[in-house]
N, C-alpha and C positions, 0 to 999 in steps of 0.2 A: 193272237198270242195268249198263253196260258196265264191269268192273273198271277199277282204278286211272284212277279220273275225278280231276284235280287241281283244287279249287275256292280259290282266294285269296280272302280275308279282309281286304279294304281296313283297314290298322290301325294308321289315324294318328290316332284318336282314333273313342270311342263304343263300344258291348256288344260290342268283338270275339269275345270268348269264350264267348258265351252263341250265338251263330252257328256256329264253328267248331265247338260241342259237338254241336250236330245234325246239320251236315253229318259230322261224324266217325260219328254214330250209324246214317246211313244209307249209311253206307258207302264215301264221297269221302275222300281226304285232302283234308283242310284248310292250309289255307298262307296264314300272316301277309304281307302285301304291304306294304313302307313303301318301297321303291324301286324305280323302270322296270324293272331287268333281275329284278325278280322277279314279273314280269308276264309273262315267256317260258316258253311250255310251259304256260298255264292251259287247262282247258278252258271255264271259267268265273269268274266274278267276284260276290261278294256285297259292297254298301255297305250297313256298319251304319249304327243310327241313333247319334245322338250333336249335334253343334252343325255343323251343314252350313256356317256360314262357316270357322269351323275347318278341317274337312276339306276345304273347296277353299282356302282359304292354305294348308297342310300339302302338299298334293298339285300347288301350284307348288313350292313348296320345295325339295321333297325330286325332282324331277321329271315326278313320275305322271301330271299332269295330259294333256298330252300325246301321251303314251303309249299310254294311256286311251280317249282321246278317241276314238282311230287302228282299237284294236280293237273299240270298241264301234257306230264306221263299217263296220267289218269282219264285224260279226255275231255278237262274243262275247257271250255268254249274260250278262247281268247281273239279278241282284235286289238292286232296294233299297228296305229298309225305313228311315221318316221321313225322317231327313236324307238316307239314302239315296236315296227317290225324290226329296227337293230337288232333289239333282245330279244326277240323270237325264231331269229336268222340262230341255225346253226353253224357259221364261220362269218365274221367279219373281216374287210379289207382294210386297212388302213385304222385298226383297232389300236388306242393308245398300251402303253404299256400295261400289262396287268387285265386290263379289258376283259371280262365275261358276260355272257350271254344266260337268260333263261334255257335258251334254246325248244327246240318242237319242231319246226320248220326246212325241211330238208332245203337251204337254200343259203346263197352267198351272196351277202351286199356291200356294197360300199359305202362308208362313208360319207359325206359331203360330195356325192361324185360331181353335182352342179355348181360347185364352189360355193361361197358364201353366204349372206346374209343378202349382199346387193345383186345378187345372182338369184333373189326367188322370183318364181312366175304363175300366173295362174293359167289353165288352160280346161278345154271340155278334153273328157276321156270316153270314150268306147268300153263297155265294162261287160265282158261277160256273163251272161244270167238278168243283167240288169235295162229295161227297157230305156232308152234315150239317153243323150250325155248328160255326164258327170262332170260339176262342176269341182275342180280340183286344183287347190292352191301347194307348192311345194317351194319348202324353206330349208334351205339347207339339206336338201331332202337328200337320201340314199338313193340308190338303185341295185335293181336286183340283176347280180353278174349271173350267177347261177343259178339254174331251176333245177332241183334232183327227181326221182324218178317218184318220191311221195310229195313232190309239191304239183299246184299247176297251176300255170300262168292263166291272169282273167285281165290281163288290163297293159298295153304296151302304150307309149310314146308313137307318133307317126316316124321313128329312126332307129324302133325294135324294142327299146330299151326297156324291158321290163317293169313295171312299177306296180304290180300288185296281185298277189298270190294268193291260193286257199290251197289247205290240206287238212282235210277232213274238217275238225269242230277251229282249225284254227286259220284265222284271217291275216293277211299281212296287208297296208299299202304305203308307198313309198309318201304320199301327200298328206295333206288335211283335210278331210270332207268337211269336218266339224266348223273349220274357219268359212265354211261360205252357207251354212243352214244347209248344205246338203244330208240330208237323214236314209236314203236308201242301200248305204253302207250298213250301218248301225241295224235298219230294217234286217238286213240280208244276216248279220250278226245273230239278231233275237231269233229266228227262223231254227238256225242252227242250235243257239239255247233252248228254245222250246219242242224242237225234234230229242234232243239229249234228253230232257227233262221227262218226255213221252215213250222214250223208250227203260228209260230208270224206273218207271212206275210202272211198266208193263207187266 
């Protein structure tokens, strides 16, 4: 990976820290994002999980949304895990009233499709591109109803059910890597930052 990769940390609410600890591990600085002008100079972007209406009321608030929007049009690298890929999903199911999206993502998720809090599970996942399972905790997690014709599916449930896409520089998955020290998500993330970064200086 290309030294001094600066990756922001969306951290208006959800596991910011449990994110920032693995990109810091693999070698990125990591950087807490709660306003637009600290959006300048990213190479990349991670959305944690946490309450996805939250974090898009938060991310009007405070500006980001935006902002956001603008580079992730532009081709910055983003992964987001649960709520994360919420706001990267261009339509949501079961979106509260008023509900927006960053959007990027040609794809349609659900909400809570696993019910609850007492309904999370962890399980290994099959991940395409990526050698051996994945260990993968999901809380309250989404799932992906739709794959459109600029996403594609790298990662199903054994009963189809979609749970983790890539389209182009942008990452989605329905779980948490981050909650079990799983870091070849994040790995597979920088890849795509530092391909970006190698073609920008070309």
């Amino acid at each position: 990976m290309t030294s001094s990769v600066r990756i922001g940390v969306l951290a208006l609410q959800g596991d910011v820290r449990e994110h920032a600890a693995i990109l810091t591990s693999l070698g990125a600085e990591a950087v807490p994002v709660r306003r637009s002008e600290q959006l300048d100079g990213l190479d990349g972007l991670v959305i944690p999980g946490g309450e996805s209406s939250v974090i898009d009321k938060l991310s009007r608030i405070f500006g980001v949304r935006e902002p956001l929007r603008a580079l992730i049009a532009d081709g910055l690298p983003v992964y987001g895990t649960c709520a994360g890929l919420i706001l990267l999903a261009d339509e949501i199911e079961g979106a509260i009233d008023g509900q927006l999206t960053f959007g990027g993502l040609d794809v349609t998720v659900a909400r809570n499709a696993f019910g609850g809090q007492v309904e999370s599970f962890e399980t290994e996942l099959a991940i395409e591109g990526i050698d051996g399972p994945v260990d993968a905790t999901f809380i309250r997690a989404p799932l992906i109803t739709r794959v459109g014709p600029r996403a594609t599916a790298i990662a199903a449930l054994p009963d189809g059910g979609v749970v983790a896409v890539q389209q182009g520089n942008l990452l989605g998955t329905s779980f948490h890597p981050e909650m079990n020290g799983e870091t070849r998500l994040h790995s597979r993330f920088l890849e795509l930052v530092d391909a970006r970064r190698s073609a920008v200086a070309a």
